[in-house]
One Martini backbone bead per residue (centre of mass of N, CA, C, O) as a GRO file, in nm:
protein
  112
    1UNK     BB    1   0.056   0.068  -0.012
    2UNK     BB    2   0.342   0.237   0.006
    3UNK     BB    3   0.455   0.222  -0.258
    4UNK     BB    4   0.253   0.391  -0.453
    5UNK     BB    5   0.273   0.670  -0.262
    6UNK     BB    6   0.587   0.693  -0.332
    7UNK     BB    7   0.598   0.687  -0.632
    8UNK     BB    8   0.399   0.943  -0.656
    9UNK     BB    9   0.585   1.127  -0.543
   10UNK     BB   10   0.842   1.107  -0.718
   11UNK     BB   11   0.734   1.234  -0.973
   12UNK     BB   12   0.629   1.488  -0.853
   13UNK     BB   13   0.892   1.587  -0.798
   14UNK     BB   14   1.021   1.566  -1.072
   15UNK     BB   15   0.850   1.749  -1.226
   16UNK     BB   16   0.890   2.001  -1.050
   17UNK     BB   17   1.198   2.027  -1.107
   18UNK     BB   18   1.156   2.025  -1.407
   19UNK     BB   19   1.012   2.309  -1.419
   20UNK     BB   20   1.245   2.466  -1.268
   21UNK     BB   21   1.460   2.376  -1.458
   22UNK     BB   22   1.362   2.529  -1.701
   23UNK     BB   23   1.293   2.812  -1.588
   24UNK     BB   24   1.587   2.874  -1.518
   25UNK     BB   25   1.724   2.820  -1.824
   26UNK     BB   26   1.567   3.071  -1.950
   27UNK     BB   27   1.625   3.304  -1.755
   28UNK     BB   28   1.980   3.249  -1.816
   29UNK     BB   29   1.882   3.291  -2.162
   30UNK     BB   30   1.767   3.607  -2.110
   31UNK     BB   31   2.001   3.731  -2.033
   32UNK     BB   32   2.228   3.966  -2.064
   33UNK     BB   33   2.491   4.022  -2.188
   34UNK     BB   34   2.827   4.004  -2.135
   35UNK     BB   35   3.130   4.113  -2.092
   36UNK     BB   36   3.466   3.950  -2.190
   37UNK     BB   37   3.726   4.104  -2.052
   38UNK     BB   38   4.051   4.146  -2.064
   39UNK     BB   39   4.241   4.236  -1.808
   40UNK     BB   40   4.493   4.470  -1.793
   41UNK     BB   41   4.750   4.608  -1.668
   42UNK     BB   42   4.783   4.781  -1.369
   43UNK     BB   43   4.988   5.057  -1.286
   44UNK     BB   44   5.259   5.103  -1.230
   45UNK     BB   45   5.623   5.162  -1.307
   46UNK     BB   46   5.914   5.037  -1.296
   47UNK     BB   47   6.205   5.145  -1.360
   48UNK     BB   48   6.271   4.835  -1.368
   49UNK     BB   49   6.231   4.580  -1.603
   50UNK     BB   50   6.090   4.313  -1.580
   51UNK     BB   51   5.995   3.969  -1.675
   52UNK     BB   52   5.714   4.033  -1.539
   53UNK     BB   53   5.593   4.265  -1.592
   54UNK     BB   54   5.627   4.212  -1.909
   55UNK     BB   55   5.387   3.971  -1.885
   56UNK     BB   56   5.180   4.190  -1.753
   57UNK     BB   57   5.133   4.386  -1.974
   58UNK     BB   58   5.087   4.159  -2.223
   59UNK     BB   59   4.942   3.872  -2.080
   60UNK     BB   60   5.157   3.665  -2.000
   61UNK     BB   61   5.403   3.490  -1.991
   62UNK     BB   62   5.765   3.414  -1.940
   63UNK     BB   63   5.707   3.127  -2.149
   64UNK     BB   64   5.627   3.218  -2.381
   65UNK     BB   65   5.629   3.244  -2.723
   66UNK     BB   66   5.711   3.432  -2.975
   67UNK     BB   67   5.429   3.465  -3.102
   68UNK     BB   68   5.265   3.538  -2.852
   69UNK     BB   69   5.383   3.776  -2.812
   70UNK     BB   70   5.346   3.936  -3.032
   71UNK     BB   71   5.046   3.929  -3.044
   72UNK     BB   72   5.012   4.046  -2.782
   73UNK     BB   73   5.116   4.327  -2.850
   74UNK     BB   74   4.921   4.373  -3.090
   75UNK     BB   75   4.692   4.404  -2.909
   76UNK     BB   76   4.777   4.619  -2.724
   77UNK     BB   77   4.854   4.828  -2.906
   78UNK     BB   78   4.583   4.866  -3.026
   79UNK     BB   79   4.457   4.986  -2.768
   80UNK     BB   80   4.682   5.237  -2.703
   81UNK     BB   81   4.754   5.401  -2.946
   82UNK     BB   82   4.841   5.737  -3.001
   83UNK     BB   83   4.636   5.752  -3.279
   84UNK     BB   84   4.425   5.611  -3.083
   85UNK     BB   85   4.434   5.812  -2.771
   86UNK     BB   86   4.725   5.701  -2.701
   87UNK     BB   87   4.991   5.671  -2.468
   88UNK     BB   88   5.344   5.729  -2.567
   89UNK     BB   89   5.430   5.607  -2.288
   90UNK     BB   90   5.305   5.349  -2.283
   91UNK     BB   91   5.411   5.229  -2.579
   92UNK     BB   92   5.676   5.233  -2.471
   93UNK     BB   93   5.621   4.999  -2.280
   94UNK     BB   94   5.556   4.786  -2.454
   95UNK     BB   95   5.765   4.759  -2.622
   96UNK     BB   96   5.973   4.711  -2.421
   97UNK     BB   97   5.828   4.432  -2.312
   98UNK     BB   98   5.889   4.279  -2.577
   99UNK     BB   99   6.189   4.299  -2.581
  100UNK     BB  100   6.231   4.159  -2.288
  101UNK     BB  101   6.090   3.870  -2.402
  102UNK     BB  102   6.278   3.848  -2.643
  103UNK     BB  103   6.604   3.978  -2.576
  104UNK     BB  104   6.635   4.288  -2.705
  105UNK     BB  105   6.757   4.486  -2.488
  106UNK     BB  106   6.877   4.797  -2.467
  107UNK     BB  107   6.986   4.781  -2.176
  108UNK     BB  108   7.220   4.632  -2.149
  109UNK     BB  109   7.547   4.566  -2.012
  110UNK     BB  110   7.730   4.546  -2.255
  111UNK     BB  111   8.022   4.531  -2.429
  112UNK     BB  112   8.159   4.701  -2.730
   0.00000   0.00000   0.00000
């Protein structure tokens, strides 16, 4: 007797969550798309660029392969340049963190 009673108690339940489970998918489903844009680097910078800094300021790692690197450069730089209403110093900033993370440092300490 107390079989088919809890039988359909389970479908009734079953039913129920079905129900809401379906109205939550619509309206997670109707929800204004958001934007999702990767965050960059903010904050002051180091005297001396370090290749950490420098991997933080173009969002990679600082093992990233090199074409991954000038990738992220021209990434970083189409939104930064100065033709573009960006700021020549930080332009300088990316160009330098470029150079550190490729190995072209103009400041190296080598005599010539």
């Amino acid at each position: 007797m107390a079989s088919p009673f809890i039988a359909g108690l389970t479908v009734a339940a079953a039913a129920y969550a079905g129900k809401y489970g379906i109205q939550a998918w619509q309206t997670f489903k109707a929800r204004p798309p958001t934007v999702r844009m990767r965050k960059f680097y903010e904050g002051g910078f180091q005297p001396k660029m370090t290749r950490r800094e420098a991997a933080l300021i173009l969002g990679v790692r600082e093992s990233t392969p090199i074409d991954k690197i000038r990738e992220a450069h021209r990434r970083v730089m189409i939104a930064n340049h100065p033709d573009a209403g960006g700021s020549h110093y930080v332009a300088s900033k990316i160009n330098e963190a470029k150079e550190i993370l490729l190995g072209k440092s103009k400041n190296s300490d080598s005599a010539f």
